[in-house]
C-alpha positions as CSV (number, residue, x, y, z in Angstrom):
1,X,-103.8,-231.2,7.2
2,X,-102.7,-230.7,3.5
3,X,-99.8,-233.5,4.3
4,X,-102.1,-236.2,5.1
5,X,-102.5,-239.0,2.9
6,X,-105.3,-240.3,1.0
7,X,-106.2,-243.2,3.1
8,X,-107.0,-241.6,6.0
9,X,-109.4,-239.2,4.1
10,X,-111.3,-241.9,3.2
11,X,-111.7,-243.8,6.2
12,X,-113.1,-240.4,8.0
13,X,-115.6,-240.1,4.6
14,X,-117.3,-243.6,5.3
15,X,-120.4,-242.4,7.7
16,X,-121.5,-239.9,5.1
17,X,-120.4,-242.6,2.3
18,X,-122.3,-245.0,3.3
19,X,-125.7,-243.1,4.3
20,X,-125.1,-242.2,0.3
21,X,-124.9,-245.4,-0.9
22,X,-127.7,-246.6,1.0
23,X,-130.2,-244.2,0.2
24,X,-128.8,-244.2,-3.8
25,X,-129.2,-248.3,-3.8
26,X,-132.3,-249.3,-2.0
27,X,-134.8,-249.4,-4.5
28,X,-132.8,-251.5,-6.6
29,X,-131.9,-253.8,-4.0
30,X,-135.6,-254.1,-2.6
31,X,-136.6,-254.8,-6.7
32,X,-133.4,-257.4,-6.7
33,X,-135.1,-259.3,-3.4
34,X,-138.8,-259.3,-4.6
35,X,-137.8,-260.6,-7.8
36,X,-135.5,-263.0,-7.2
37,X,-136.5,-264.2,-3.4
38,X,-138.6,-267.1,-4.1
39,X,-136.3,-268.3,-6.9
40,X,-133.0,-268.6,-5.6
41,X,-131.9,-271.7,-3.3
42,X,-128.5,-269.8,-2.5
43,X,-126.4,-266.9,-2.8
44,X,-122.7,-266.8,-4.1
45,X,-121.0,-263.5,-3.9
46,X,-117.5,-263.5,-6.0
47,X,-114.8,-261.2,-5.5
48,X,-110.7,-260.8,-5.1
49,X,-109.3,-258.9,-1.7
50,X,-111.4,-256.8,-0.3
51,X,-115.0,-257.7,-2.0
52,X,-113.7,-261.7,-1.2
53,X,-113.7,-260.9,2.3
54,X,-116.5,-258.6,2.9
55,X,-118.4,-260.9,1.3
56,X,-117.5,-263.3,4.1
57,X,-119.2,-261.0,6.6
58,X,-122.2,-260.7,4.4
59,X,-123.0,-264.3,3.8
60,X,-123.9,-264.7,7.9
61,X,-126.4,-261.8,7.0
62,X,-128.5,-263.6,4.1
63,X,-128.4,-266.9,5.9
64,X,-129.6,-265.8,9.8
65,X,-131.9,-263.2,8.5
66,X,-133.3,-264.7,5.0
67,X,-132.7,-268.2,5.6
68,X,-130.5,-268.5,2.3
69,X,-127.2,-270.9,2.2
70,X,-124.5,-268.2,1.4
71,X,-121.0,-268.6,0.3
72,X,-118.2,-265.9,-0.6
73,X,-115.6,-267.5,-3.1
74,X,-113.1,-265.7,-4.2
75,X,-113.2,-265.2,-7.8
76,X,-110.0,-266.9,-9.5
77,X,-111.3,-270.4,-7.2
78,X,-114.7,-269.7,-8.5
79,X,-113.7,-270.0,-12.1
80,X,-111.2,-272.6,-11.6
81,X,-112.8,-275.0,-9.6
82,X,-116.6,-274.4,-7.6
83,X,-118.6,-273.1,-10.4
84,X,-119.7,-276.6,-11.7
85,X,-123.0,-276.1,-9.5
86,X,-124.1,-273.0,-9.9
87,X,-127.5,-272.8,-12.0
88,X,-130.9,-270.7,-12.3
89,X,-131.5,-270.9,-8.7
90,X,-128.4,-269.4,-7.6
91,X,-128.0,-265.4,-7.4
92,X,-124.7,-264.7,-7.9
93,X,-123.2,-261.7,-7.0
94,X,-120.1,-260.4,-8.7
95,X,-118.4,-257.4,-6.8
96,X,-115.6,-255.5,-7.6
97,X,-114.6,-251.9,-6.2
98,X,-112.6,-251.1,-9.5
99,X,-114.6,-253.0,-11.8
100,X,-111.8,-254.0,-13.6
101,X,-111.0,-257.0,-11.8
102,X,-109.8,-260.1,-14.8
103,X,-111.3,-263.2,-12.3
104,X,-114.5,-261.4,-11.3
105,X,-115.7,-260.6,-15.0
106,X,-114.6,-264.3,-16.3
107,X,-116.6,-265.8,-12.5
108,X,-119.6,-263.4,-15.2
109,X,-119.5,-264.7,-18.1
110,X,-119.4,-268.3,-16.5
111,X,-122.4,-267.4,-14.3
112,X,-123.9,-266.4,-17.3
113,X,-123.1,-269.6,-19.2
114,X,-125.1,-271.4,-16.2
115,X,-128.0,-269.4,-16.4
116,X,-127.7,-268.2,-13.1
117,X,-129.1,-264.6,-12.4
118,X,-126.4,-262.1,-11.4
119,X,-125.9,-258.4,-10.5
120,X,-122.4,-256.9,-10.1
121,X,-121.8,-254.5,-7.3
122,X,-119.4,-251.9,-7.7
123,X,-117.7,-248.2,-7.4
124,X,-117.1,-247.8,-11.2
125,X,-120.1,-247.5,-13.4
126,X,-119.7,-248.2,-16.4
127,X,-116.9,-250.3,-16.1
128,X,-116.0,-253.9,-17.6
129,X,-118.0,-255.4,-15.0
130,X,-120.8,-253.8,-15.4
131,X,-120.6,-255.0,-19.6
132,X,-121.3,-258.1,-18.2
133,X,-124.2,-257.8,-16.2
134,X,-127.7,-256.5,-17.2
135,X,-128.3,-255.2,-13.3
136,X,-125.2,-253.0,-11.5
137,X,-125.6,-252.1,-7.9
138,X,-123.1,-248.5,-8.1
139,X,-122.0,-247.5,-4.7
140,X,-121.5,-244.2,-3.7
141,X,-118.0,-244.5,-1.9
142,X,-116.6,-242.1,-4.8
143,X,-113.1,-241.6,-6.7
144,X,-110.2,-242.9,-4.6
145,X,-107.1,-242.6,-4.7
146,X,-105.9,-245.3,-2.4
147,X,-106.2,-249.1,-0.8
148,X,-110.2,-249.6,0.2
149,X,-111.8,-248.5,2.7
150,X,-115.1,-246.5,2.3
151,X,-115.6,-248.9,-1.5
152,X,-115.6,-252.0,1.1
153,X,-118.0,-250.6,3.5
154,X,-120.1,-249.2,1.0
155,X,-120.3,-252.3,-0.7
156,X,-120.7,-254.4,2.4
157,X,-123.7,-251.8,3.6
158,X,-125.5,-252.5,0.4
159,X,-125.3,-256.3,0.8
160,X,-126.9,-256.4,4.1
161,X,-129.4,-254.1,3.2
162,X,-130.3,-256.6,0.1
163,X,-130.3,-259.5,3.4
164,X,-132.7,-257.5,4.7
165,X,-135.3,-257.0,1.8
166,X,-134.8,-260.7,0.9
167,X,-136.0,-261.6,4.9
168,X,-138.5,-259.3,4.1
169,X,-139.7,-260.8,0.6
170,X,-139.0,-264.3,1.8
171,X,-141.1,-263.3,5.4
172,X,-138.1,-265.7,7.3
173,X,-137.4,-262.6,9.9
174,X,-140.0,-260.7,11.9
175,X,-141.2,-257.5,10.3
176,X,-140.5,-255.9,13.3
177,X,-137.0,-257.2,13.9
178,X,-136.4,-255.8,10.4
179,X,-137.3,-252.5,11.1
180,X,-134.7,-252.6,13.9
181,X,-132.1,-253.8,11.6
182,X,-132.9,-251.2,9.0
183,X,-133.0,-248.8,11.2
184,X,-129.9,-249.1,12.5
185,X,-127.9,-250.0,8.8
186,X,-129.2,-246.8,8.1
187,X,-129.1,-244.3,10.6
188,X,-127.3,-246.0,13.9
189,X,-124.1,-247.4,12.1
190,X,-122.9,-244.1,10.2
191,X,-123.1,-243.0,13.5
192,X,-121.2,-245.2,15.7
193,X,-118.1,-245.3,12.3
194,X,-118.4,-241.5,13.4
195,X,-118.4,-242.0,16.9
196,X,-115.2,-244.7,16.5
197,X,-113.4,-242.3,14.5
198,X,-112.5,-240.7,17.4
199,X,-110.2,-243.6,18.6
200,X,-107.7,-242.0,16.1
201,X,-105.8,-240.7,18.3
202,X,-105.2,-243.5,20.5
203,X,-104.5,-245.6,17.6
204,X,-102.0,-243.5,16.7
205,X,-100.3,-243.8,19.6
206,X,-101.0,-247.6,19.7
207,X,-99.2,-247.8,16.5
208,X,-96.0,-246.1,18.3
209,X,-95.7,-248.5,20.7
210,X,-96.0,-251.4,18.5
211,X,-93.7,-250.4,15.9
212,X,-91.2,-253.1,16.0
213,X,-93.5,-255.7,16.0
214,X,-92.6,-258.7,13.8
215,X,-96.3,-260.1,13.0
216,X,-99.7,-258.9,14.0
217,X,-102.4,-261.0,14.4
218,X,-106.1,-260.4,14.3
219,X,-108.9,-262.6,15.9
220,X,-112.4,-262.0,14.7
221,X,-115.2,-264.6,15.2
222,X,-118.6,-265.0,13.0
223,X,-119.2,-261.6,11.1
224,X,-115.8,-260.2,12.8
225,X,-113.9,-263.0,11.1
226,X,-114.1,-260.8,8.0
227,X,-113.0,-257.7,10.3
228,X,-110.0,-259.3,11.1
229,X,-109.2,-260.0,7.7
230,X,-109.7,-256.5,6.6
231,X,-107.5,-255.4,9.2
232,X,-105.2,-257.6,8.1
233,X,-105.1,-256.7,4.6
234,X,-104.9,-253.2,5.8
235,X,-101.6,-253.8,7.3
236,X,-100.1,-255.5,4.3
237,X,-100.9,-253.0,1.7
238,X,-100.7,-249.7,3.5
239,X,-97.1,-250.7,5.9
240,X,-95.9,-254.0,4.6
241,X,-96.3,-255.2,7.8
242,X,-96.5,-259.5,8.0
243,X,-100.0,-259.9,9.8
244,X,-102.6,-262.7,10.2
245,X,-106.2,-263.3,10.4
246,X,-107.6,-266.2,12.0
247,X,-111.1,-267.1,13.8
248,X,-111.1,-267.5,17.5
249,X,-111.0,-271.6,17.4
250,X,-108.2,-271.6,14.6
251,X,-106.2,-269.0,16.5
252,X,-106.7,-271.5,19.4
253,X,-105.4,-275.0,17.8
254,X,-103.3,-273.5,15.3
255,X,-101.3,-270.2,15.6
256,X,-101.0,-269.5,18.9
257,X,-98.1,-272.3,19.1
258,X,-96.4,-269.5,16.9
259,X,-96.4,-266.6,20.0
260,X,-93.5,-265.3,20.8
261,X,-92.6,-262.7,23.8
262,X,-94.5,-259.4,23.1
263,X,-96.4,-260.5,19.7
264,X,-99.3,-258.2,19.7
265,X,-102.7,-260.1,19.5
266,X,-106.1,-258.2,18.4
267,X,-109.3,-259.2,19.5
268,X,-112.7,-258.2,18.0
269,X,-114.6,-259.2,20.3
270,X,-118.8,-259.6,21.5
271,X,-121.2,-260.0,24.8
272,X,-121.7,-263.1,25.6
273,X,-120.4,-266.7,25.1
274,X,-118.1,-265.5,22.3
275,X,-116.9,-262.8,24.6
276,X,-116.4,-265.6,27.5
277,X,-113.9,-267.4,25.1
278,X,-112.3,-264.7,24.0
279,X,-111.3,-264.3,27.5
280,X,-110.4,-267.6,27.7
281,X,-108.4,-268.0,25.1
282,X,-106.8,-264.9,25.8
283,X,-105.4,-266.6,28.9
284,X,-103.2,-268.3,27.0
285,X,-102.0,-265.6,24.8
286,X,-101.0,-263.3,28.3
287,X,-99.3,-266.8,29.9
288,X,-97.2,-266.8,26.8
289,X,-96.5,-262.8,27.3
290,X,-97.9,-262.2,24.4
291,X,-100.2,-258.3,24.0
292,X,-103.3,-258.5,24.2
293,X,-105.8,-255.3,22.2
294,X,-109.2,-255.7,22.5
295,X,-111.9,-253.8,20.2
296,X,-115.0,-254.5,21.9
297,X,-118.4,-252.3,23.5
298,X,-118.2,-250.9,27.3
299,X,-120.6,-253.6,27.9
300,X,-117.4,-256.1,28.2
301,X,-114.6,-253.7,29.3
302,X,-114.4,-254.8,33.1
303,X,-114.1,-258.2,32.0
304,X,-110.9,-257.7,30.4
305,X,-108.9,-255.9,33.3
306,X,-107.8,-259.2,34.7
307,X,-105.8,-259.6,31.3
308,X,-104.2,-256.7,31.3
309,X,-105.8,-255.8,28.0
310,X,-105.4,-252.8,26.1
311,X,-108.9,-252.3,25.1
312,X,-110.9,-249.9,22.6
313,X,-114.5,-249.0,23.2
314,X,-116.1,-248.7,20.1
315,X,-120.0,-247.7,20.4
316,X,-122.9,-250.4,21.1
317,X,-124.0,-253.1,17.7
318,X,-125.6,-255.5,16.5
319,X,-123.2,-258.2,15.9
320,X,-124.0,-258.6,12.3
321,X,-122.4,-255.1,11.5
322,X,-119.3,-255.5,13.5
323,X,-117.3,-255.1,10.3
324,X,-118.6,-251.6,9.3
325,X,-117.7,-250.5,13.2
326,X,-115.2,-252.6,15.0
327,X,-113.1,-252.3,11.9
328,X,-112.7,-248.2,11.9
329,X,-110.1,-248.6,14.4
330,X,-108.4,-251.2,12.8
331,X,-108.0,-249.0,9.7
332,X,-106.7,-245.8,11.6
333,X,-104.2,-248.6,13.6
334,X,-102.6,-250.0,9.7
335,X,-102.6,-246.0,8.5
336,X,-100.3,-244.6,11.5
337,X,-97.9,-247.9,11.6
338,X,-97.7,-247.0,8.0
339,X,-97.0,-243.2,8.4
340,X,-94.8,-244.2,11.8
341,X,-92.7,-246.7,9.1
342,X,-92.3,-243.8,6.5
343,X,-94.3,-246.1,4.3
344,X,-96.7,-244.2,1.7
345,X,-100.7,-245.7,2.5
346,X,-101.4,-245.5,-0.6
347,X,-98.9,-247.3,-2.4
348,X,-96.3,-250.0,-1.4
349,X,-92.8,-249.1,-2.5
350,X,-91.6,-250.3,-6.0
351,X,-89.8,-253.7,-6.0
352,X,-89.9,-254.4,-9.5
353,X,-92.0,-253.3,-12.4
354,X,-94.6,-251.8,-10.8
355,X,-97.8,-252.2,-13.1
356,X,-97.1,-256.5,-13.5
357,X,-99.1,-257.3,-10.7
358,X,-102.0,-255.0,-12.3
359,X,-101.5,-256.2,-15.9
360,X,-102.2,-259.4,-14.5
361,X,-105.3,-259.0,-11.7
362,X,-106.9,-255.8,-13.8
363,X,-108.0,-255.4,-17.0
364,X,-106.1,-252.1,-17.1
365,X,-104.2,-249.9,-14.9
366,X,-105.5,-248.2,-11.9
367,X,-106.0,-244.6,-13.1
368,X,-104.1,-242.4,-11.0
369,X,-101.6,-245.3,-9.6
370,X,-98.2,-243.2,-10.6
371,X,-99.1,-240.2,-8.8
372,X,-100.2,-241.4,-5.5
């Protein structure tokens, strides 16, 4: 449809996007791990928005599957405050989808001061980033023209791919549980974003019927937290919309006092005991009359009718790569609230000079910004 706009063009490119990026990067990354795995204590991956938070969802990877402590910092705290320890033994990762990002390349030149080896991971090559790093991981996710989508999940593929090479390297996860893993990073998950692309037309009408909505609120636990963040995000930039990411046990002794009548309440959620408080918790969200939309596998459907759930089937996962799937939904959900609000995806409406948040957070403009 030529009156589309450009976010939603991305968000179908990702399964192809990300097989791309994942074929282009692994050769590096496996050279990154072999070099680096018996020489690092930890891993710190720095970023702002988007590469903060999928970084979140990659640090469960690196420490179940390669046994390394893991932390994603975002980049203007990093250079203010938690860089102190840092040192040779800590592989810092510096992402940025633009590569023009002001905190990530000073969170470089500090890591650099500190000796500590470093890659940067990003869609731009060259870009300022990459001037300050001798090793660049490019992804493949390809010009845009719009908030992220396909540069997060590019980027977030390629990070659990590294996990994987550094289990391998560091012989902490069983050669053939890797396999497993690998193969489904690389051949399983482009499928199911495929597959979960075709929830975009009950999203859309999803989005209709909560159009009035004053907040939304998204629940993700472990390597969902960081899907309900993205979703989040994805509501702010591409509608405006006030929304709220929390983990189950936050959402549970901190904003659910908040619920008012008919506040919609998303739920990634899992098999198993995380599913079984999900439920439970979501007792109190449907006692307050609050909605309740679950994304979660067939497995768990049944489970859910009791609640009176809305709930999305997105195909069968390992946990681990619940961002990269349960979030497709999520994306197509902020896209059609935006259309639905006659807001433009691609670029929030001006309210002041336009380019002074960039000036500040960039290095330079976003090319293209004006004409979007």
């Amino acid at each position: 449809m030529n009156n589309e706009y450009q976010f939603i063009k991305e968000i179908r490119e990702q399964p192809h996007k990300i097989s791309e990026s994942l074929k282009h990067a692994d050769k590096n990354l496996k050279e990154i791990a072999e070099r680096y795995s018996q020489k690092i204590d930890r891993v710190i991956m720095v970023g702002c928005g988007d590469p903060y938070m999928l970084g979140i969802g990659a640090t469960y990877a690196f420490e179940k599957w390669a046994q390394l402590p893991s932390e994603s910092i975002e980049a203007a705290e990093f250079t203010s405050y938690r860089h102190n320890l840092i040192n040779e033994r800590t592989l810092v990762i510096l992402i940025s989808s633009s590569g023009k990002t002001v905190k990530v390349i000073d969170a470089a030149r500090l890591a650099a001061q500190k000796g500590a080896p470093r890659f940067s991971l990003t869609n731009l090559n060259p870009s300022p980033i990459t001037d300050e790093t001798d090793e660049v991981i490019h992804t493949q996710a390809g010009w845009s023209d719009s908030f992220p989508t396909k540069q997060t999940t590019t980027a977030l593929a390629n990070l659990y791919a590294l996990a994987l090479h550094m289990a391998e390297a560091r012989k902490t996860c069983a050669n053939q549980d890797i396999a497993m893993l690998r193969q489904e990073l690389y051949s399983d998950i482009p499928n199911a974003i495929a597959d979960s692309l075709k929830l975009e037309s009950q999203m859309e009408e999803l989005a209709q019927n909560l159009l009035v909505a004053p907040i939304y609120t998204f629940i993700g636990s472990g390597p969902n937290w960081a899907t309900a963040q993205l979703a989040a995000a994805k509501m702010k930039e591409t509608s405006q919309s006030r929304a709220e990411s929390t983990n189950l046990e936050e959402y549970a002794h901190l904003h659910a006092l908040s619920l008012s009548d008919d506040d919609p309440v998303f739920i990634i959620t899992r098999p198993g005991d995380i599913g079984e408080r999900d439920r439970l918790v979501s007792q109190h969200v449907k006692s307050n009359r609050g909605q309740i939309i679950v994304i979660g596998t067939a497995q768990d459907k049944e489970l859910w009718s009791d609640l009176e759930a809305k709930y999305y089937t997105v195909p069968e996962h390992s946990e681990m790569f619940g961002p990269l799937v349960a979030w497709v939904p999520l994306q197509l959900f902020a896209y059609f609230t935006a259309t639905a609000k006659n807001r433009n995806p691609d670029r929030p409406p001006e309210r002041g000079p336009m380019d002074f948040l960039q000036k500040i957070i960039y290095t330079s403009m976003l090319e293209g910004w004006f004409d979007r």
